[in-house]
C-alpha positions, 0 to 999 in steps of 0.5 A, spaced: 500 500 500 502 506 498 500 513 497 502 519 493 503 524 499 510 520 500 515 525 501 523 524 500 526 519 506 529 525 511 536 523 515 536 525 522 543 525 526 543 522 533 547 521 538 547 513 536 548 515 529 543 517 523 535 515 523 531 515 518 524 518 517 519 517 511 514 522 511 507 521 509 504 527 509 496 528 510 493 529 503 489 535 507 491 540 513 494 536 518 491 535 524 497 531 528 503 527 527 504 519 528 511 518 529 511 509 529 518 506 528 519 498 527 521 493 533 526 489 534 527 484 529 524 488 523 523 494 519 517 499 517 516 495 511 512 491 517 505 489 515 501 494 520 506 501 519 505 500 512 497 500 512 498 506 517 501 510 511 497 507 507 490 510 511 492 516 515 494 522 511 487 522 508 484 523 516 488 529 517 494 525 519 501 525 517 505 519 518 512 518 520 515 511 519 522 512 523 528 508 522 531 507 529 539 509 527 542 501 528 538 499 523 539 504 518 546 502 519 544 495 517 546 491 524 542 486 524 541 487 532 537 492 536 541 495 541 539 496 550 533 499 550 537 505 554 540 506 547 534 506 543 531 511 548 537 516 546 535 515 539 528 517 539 529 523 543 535 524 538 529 524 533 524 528 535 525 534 534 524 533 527 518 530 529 516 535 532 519 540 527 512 541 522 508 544 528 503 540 530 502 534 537 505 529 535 503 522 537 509 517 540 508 509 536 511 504 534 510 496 534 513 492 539 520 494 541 518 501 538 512 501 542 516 500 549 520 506 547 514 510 545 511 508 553 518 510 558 519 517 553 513 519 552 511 524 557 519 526 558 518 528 550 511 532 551 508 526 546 501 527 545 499 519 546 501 513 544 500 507 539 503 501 542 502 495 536 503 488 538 507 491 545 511 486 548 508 485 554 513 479 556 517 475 552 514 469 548 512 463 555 516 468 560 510 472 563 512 473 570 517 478 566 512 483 565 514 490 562 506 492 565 510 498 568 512 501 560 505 501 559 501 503 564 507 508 566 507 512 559 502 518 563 498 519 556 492 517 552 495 509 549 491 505 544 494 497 544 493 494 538 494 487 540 494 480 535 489 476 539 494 470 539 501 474 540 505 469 544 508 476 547 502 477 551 494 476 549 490 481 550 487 477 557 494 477 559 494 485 559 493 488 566 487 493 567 489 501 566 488 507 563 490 505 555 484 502 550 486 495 547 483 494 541 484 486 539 486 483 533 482 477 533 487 470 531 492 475 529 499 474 531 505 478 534 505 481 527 498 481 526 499 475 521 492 471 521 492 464 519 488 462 512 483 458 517 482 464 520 475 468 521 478 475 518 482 474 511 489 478 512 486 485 509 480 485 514 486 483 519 489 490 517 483 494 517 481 492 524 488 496 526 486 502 521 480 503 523 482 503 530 487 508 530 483 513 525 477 513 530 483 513 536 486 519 532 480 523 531 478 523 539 484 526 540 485 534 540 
């Protein structure tokens, strides 16, 4: 899915190397900014950003796809949460450059890094796609506190099947949680599923179209 409102990859220089945003800008007057980056073991070529980029400008949303400065790199794996934070808050201030409230994301690892900096950074929400509430048949480690610390209104988009934590699994809290019904960690369906891969994406879409139009 693509649209005719992306602009040039622009290179951001943070303290741990070159970042790399992909604007998609809103096909009308932007009321806000999205800013999602990719996790740990992908890039913003992943099935949910690309769909978000796709749907958004055309409801008064610009979309930032943010590559996080390791894997414009090219390295293989993300570095200590520690040093994604400073890669992000390296990143922001072009985020923040076209003026408007910008709204912190990003899927799994992107989205713990949107959470423990959200407030810091003055975002105005966050989206957190397929967050990683606990690593795959270890729910006793639960990063819970990311998620209910981020101290501004937060959008769960989870896969119904996510081995990193179903939607039950999640504690009560300030965020909403949309379910991706049979969708995995990222929002894949199975062919016997309910919902085909497409309707799988729109459940997210229309998620965070409604979720951004509530926001002012």
């Amino acid at each position: 899915m693509t649209n005719d409102t992306t602009a040039p990859a622009q290179d951001v220089g943070t303290e741990t190397g070159t970042a790399r945003i992909t604007w998609h800008h809103a096909s009308g007057r932007a009321r806000l900014v999205l800013a999602v980056s990719h996790g740990a073991g992908g890039g913003i070529e992943a099935r949910d950003l690309v769909a978000l980029a796709a749907v958004l400008p055309a409801h008064g949303v610009t979309v930032a796809l943010v590559e996080q400065p390791w894997r414009v790199a090219g390295k293989k794996l993300a570095p200590a949460p520690k040093t994604l934070d400073t890669g992000w808050r390296g990143i922001w201030p072009a985020l923040a450059g076209p003026g408007l409230p910008v709204i912190s994301g990003g899927r799994s690892a992107g989205a713990r890094v949107a959470c423990r900096t959200a407030t810091e950074l003055g975002a105005r929400a966050v989206l957190a796609l397929s967050f990683p509430l606990h690593p795959p048949g270890k729910p006793e480690k639960s990063r819970a506190p990311e998620l209910l610390g981020a101290g501004v209104p937060t959008l769960v988009v989870q896969g119904g099947n996510d081995p990193f934590g179903r939607p039950a699994e999640f504690p009560a809290g300030p965020h909403e949680l949309v379910e991706v019904a049979g969708a995995d960690h990222g929002f894949a369906v199975p062919r016997r599923a309910d919902l085909t891969q497409e309707d799988a994406l729109r459940v997210v879409t229309d998620a965070v179209v409604r979720w951004t139009g509530s926001l002012h």
